[in-house]
One Martini backbone bead per residue (centre of mass of N, CA, C, O) as a GRO file, in nm:
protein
  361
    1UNK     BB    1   0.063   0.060  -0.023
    2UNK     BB    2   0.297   0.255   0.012
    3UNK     BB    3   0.410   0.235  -0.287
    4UNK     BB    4   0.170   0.332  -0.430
    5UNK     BB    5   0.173   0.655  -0.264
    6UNK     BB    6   0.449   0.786  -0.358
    7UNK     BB    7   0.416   0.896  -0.655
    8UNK     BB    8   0.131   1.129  -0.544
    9UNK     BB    9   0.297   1.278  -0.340
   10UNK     BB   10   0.544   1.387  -0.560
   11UNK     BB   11   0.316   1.507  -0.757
   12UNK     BB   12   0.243   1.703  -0.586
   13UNK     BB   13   0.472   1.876  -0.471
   14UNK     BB   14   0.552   1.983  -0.733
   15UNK     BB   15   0.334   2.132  -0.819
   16UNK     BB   16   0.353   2.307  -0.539
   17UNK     BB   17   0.631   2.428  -0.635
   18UNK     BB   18   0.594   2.562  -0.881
   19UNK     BB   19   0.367   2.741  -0.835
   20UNK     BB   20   0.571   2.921  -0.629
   21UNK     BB   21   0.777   3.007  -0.823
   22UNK     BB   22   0.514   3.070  -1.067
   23UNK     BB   23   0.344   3.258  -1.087
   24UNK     BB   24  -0.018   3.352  -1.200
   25UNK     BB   25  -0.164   3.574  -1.324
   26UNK     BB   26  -0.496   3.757  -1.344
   27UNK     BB   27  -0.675   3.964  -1.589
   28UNK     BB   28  -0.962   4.146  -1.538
   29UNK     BB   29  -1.152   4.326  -1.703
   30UNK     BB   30  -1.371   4.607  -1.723
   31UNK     BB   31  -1.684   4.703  -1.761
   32UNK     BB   32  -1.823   4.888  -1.979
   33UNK     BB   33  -2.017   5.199  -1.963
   34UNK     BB   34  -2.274   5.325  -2.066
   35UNK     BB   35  -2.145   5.584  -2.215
   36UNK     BB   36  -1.901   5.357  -2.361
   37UNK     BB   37  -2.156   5.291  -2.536
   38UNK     BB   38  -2.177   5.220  -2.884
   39UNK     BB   39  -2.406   5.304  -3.158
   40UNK     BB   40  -2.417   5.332  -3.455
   41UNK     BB   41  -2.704   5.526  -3.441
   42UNK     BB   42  -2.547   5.704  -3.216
   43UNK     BB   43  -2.596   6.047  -3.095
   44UNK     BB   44  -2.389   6.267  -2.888
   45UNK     BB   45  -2.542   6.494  -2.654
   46UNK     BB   46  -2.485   6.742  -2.476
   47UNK     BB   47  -2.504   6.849  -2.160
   48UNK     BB   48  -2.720   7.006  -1.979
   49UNK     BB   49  -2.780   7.269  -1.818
   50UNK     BB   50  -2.776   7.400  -1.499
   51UNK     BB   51  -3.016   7.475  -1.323
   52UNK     BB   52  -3.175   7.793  -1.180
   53UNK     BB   53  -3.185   7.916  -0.877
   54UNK     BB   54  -3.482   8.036  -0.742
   55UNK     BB   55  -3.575   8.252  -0.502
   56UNK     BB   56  -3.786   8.263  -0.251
   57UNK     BB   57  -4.131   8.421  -0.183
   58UNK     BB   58  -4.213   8.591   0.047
   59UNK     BB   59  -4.423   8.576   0.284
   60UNK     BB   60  -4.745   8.643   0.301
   61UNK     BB   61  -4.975   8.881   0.389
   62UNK     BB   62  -5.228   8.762   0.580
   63UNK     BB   63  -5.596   8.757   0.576
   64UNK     BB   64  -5.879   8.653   0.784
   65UNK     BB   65  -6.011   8.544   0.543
   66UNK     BB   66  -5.793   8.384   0.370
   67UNK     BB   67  -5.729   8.162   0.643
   68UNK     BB   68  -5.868   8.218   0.910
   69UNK     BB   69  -5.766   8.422   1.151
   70UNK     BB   70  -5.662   8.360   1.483
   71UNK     BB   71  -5.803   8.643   1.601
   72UNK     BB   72  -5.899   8.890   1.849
   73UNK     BB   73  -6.074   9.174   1.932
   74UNK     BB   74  -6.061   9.388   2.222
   75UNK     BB   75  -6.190   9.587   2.093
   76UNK     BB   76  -6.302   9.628   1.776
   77UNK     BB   77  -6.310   9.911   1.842
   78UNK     BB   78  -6.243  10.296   1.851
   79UNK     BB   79  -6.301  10.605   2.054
   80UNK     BB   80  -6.065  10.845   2.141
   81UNK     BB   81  -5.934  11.112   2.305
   82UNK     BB   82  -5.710  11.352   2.298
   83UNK     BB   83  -5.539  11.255   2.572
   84UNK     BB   84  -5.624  10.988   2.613
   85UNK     BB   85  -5.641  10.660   2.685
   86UNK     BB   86  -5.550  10.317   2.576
   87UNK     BB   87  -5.688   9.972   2.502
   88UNK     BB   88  -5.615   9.643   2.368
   89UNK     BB   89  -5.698   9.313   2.280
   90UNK     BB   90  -5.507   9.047   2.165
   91UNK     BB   91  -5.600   8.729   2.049
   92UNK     BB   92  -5.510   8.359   2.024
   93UNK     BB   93  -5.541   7.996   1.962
   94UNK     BB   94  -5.249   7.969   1.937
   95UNK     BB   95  -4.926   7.874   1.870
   96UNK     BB   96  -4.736   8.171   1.835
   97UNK     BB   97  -4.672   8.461   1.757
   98UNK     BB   98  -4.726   8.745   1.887
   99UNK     BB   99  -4.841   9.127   1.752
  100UNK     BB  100  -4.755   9.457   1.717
  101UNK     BB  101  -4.880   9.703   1.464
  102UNK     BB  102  -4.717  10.027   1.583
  103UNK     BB  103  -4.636  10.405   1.652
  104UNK     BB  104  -4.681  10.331   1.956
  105UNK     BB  105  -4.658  10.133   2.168
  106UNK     BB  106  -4.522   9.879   2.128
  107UNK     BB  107  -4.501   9.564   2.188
  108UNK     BB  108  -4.383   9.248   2.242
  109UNK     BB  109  -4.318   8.950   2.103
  110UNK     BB  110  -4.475   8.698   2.180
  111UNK     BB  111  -4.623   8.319   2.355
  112UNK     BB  112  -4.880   8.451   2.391
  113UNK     BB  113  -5.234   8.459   2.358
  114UNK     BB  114  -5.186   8.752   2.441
  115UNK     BB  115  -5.210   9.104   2.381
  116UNK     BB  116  -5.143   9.438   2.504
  117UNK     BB  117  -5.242   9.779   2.394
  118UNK     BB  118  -5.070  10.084   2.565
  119UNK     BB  119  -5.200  10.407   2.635
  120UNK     BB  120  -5.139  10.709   2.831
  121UNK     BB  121  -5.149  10.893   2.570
  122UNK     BB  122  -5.299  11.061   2.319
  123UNK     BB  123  -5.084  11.188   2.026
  124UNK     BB  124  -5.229  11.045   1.704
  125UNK     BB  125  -5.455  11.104   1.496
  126UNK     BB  126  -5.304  10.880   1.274
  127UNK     BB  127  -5.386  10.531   1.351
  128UNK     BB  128  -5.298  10.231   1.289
  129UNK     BB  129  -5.362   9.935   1.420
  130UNK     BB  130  -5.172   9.575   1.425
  131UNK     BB  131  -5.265   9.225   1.463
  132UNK     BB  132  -5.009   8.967   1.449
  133UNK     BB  133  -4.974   8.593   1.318
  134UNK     BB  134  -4.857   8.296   1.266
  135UNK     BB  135  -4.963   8.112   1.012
  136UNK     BB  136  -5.022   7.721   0.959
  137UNK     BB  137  -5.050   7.815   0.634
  138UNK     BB  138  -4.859   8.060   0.620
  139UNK     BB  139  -4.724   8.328   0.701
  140UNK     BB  140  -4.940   8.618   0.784
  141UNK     BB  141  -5.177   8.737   1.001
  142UNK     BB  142  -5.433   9.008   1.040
  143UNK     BB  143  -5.581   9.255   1.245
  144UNK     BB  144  -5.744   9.557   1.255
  145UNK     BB  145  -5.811   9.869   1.396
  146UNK     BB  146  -6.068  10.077   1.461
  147UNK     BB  147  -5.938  10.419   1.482
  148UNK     BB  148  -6.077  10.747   1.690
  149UNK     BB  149  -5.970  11.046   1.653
  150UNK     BB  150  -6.079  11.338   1.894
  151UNK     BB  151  -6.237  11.667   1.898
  152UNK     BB  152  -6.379  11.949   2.055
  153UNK     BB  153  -6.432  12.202   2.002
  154UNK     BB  154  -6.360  12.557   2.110
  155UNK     BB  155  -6.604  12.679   1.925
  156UNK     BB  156  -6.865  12.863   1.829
  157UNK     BB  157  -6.969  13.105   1.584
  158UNK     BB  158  -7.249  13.348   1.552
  159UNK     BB  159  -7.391  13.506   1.235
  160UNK     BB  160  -7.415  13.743   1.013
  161UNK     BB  161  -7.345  13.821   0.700
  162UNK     BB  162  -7.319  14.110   0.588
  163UNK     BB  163  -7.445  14.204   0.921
  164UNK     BB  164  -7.651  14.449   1.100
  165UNK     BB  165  -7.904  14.475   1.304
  166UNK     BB  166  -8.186  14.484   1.133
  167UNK     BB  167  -8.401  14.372   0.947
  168UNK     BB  168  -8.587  14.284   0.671
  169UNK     BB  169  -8.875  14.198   0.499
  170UNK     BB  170  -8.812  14.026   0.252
  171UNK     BB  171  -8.514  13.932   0.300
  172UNK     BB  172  -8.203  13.802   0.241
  173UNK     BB  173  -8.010  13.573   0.493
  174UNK     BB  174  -7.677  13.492   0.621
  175UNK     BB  175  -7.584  13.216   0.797
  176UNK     BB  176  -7.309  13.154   1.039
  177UNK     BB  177  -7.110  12.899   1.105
  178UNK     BB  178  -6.769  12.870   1.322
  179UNK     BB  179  -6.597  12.611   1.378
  180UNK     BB  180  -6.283  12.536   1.629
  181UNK     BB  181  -6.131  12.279   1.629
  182UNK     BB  182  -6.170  11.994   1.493
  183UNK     BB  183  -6.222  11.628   1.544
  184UNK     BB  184  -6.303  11.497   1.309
  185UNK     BB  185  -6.494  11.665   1.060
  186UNK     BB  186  -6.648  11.432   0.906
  187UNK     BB  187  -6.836  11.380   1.183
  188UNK     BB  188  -6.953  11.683   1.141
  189UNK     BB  189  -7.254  11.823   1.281
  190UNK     BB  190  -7.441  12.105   1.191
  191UNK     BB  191  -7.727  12.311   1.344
  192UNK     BB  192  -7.969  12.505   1.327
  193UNK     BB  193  -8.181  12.754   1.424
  194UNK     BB  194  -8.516  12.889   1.528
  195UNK     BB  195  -8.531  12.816   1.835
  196UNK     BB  196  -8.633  12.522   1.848
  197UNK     BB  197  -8.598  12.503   1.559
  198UNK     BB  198  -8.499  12.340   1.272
  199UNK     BB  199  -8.355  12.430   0.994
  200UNK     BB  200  -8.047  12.277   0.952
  201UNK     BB  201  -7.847  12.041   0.817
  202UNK     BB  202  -7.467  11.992   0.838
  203UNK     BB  203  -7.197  11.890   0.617
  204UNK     BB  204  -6.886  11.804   0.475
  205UNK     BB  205  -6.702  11.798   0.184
  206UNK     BB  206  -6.463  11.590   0.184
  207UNK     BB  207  -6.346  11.555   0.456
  208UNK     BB  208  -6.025  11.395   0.550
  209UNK     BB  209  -5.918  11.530   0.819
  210UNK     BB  210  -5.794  11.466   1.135
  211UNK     BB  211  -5.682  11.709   1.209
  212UNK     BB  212  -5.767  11.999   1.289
  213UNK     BB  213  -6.021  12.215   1.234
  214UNK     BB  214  -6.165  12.521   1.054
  215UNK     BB  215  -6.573  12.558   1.006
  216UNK     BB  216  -6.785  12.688   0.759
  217UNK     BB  217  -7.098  12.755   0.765
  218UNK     BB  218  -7.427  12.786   0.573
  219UNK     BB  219  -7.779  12.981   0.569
  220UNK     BB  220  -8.057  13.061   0.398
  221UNK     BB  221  -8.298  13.340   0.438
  222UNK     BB  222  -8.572  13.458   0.500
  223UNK     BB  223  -8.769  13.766   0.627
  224UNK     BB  224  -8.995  13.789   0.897
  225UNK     BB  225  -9.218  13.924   1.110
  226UNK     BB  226  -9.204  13.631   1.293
  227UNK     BB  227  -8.918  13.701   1.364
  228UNK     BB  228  -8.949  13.904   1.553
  229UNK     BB  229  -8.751  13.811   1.850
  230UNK     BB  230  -8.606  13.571   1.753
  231UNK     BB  231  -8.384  13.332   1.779
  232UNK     BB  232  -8.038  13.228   1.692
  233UNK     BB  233  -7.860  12.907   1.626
  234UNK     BB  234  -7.554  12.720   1.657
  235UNK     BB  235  -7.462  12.337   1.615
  236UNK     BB  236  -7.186  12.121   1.702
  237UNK     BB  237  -7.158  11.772   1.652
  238UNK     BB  238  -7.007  11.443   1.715
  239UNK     BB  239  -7.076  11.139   1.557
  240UNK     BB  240  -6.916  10.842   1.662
  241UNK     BB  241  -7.105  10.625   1.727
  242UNK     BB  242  -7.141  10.327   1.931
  243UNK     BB  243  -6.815  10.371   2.033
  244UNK     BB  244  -6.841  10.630   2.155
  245UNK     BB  245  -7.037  10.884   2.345
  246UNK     BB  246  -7.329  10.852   2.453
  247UNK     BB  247  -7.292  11.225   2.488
  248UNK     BB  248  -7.241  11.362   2.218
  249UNK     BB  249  -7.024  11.619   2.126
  250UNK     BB  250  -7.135  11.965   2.234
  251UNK     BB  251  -7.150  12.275   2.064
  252UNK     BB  252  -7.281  12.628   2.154
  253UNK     BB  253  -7.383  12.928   2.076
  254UNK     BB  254  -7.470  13.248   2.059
  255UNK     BB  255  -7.753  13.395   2.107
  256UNK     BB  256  -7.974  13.565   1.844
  257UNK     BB  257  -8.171  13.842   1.846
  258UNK     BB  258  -8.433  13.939   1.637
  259UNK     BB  259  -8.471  14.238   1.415
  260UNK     BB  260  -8.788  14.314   1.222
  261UNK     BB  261  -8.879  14.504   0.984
  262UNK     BB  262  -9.202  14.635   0.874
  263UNK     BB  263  -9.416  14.780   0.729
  264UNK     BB  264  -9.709  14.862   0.721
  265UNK     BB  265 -10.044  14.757   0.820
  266UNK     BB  266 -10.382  14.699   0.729
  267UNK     BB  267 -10.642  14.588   0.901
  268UNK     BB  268 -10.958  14.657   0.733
  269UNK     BB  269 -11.266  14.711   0.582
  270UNK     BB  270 -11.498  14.835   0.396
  271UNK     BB  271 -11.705  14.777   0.633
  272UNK     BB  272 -11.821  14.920   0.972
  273UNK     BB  273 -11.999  14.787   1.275
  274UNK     BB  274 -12.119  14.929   1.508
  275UNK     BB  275 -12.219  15.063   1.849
  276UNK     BB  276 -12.309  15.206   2.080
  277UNK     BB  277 -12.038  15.326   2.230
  278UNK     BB  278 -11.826  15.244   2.083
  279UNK     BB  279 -11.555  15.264   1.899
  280UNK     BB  280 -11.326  15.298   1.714
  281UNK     BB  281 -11.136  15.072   1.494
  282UNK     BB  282 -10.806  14.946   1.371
  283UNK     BB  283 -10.566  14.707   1.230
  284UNK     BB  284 -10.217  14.814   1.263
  285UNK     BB  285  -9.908  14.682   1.149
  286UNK     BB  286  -9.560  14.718   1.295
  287UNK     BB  287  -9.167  14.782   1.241
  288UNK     BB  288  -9.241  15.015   1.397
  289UNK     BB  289  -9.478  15.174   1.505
  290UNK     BB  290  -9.732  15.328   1.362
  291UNK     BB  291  -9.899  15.613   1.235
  292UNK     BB  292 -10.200  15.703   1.313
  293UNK     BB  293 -10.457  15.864   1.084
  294UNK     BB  294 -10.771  16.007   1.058
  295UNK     BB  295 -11.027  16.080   0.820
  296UNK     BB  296 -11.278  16.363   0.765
  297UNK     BB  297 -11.349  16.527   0.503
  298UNK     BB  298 -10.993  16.631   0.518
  299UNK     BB  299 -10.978  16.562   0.792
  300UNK     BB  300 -10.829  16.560   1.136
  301UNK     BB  301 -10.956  16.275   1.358
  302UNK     BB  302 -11.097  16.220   1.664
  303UNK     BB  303 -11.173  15.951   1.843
  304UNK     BB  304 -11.418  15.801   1.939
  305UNK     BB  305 -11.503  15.614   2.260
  306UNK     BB  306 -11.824  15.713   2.198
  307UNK     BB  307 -12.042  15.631   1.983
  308UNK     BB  308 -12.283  15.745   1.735
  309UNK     BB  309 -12.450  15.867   1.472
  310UNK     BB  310 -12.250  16.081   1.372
  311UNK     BB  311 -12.001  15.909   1.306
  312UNK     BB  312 -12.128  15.844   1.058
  313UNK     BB  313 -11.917  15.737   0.752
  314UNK     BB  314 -11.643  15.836   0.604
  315UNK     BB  315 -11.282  15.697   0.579
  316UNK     BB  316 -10.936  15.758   0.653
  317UNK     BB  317 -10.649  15.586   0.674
  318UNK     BB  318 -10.345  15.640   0.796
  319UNK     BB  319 -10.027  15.435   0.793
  320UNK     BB  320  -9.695  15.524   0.917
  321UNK     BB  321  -9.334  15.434   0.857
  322UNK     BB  322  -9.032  15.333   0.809
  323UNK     BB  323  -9.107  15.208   0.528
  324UNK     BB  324  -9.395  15.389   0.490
  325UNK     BB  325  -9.749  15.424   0.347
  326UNK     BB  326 -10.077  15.337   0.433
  327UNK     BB  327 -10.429  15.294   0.324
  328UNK     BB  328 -10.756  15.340   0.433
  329UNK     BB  329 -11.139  15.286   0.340
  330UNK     BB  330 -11.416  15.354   0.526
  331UNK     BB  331 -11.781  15.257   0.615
  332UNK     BB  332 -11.936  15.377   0.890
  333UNK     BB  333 -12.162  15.243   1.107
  334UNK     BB  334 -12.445  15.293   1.327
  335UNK     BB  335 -12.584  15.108   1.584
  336UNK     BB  336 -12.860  15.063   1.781
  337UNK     BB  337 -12.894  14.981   2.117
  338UNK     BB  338 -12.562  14.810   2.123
  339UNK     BB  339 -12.406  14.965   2.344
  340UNK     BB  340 -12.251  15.069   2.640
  341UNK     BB  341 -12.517  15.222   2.750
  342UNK     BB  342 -12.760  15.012   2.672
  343UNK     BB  343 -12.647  14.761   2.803
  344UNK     BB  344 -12.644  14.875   3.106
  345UNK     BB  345 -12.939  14.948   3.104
  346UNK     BB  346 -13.008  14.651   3.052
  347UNK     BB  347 -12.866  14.546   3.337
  348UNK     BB  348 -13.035  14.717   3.519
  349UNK     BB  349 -13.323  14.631   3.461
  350UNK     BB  350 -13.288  14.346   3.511
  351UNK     BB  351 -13.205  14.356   3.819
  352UNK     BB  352 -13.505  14.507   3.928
  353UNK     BB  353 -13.671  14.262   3.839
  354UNK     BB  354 -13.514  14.049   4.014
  355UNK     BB  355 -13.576  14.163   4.280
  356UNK     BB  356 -13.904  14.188   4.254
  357UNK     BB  357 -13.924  13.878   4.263
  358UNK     BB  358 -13.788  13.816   4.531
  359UNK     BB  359 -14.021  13.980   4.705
  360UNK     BB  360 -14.285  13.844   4.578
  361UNK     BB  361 -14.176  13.542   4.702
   0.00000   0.00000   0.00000
């Protein structure tokens, strides 16, 4: 058994030696890339340029409509008078920075869930204050507060357009009411008066100006007899909604009492009937009071205090004032019997009667 495994013994040997003598190399070339494969039909066209990145744009600004912005202000208007404190209350649903854009104390960017824009005296005619956070959907969402600052007039003075003293009936005159120092303008409302009557109410035109302005209104009227000793009188009003105050600021200025001159003026009518005893008279109105003088047969007569048939006639009467002289002519009649001697007589006469009834009862 031993002789027959000596030969495969040395031959493995002898294999395992030349192996080590001889080292064998073997090299496997790389696989071709994909890029540099070509086929009869392929033309190669050069790499795209690389695209250009544009910088992303700004998150926008939104409002409560577009995003649903969970904000709530408290109150949700204001109107307050100019040098007096104010307070709003700006609260969110979320958590996430909450914060005040205005140009008078801002407070500092919250994470809590309200925040309070306080100031100690306004000082700002026009300030529109807005309360924003950052919304969930992206970008910032805010709400604006509608403030309004106020001031009542500081006067307000009373005239008639160039004119002085007593009025004219039948001619036109300008009242003029000029209200000073008044904010805002456009919500002011002035009113005339003509005693407790009011004649017209009265805003600006197109005025949307903030800070105080000094405004005259005008209206025009025609005077009659009926307004002498009447007053005149305008008021100015501010106007500021139910966020205002209670008692909207009003400031009235001085009464002014009218003088019209008027007349003369006659009412009597053409055939006058008196009763024995009584008067002549006819009605005669006129500022001044005008003179009158009654004439008969082109003399000038004093009337009887007690009329007789004598008096009985045609007259005219002359009624004289300071703007003209007015006539009338008049046909008096003397009724027998029920004149103011005749009544006293007959009311004498009754007591006797009625004495003797009851003597005789």
């Amino acid at each position: 058994m031993f002789t027959s495994g000596r030969p495969i013994t040395l031959l493995l040997l002898c294999l395992l030696g030349s192996a080590t003598s001889s080292p064998v190399s073997i090299h496997t070339p790389a696989p071709p890339l994909p890029s540099q494969i070509l086929h009869p039909s392929t033309t190669v066209l050069p790499s795209p340029p690389s695209p250009t990145v544009l910088p992303s744009p700004p998150s926008p600004t939104l409002s409560v409509s577009e995003v649903g912005c969970p904000l709530t202000m408290s109150p949700s208007a204001l109107v307050v008078r100019f040098g007096d404190p104010v307070a709003a209350n700006c609260s969110t649903t979320g958590f996430a920075p909450l914060g005040w854009e205005v140009e008078l104390a801002a407070p500092e960017l919250t994470m809590d869930r309200s925040l309070v824009w306080r100031v100690d005296r306004m000082t700002k005619w026009s300030i529109t204050p807005s309360c924003y956070v950052f919304s969930e959907e992206g970008g910032q969402c805010h709400i604006h507060l509608p403030l309004t600052v106020y001031k009542p007039p500081d006067n307000v003075f009373f005239s008639v357009v160039n004119h002085t003293g007593p009025m004219i009936e039948g001619h036109q005159y300008t009242l003029q009411c000029a209200v000073q120092d008044v904010a805002p303008v456009e919500n002011l409302i002035v009113t005339f008066y003509r005693g407790p009557t009011a004649l017209g109410r009265l805003q600006p035109n197109n005025n949307t100006e903030k800070t105080p302005v000094t405004e005259v209104f005008t209206l025009n009227i025609t005077s009659s007899k009926e307004d002498d000793g009447v007053q005149y009188w305008c008021e100015a009003k501010l106007e500021l909604g139910p966020e205002g105050p209670q008692q909207p600021p009003v400031v009235t200025s001085h009464k002014l009492t009218a003088t019209v001159l008027f007349g003369p003026q006659l009412v009597c009518p053409t055939k006058l009937q008196v009763k024995e005893g009584e008067s002549l008279s006819c009605e005669v109105r006129g500022n001044p009071r005008p003179l009158v003088t009654w004439f008969r047969d082109g003399q000038v007569v004093a009337l009887p205090t007690h009329s007789s048939r004598e008096h009985a006639g045609k007259y005219t009467i002359s009624a004289k004032g300071l703007l003209g002289q007015r006539f009338c002519t008049v046909e008096v009649e003397v009724l027998a019997g029920s004149g103011t001697t005749n009544s006293f007589n007959r009311h004498f006469l009754l007591a006797v009667l009625l004495i003797w009834t009851i003597i005789w009862l």
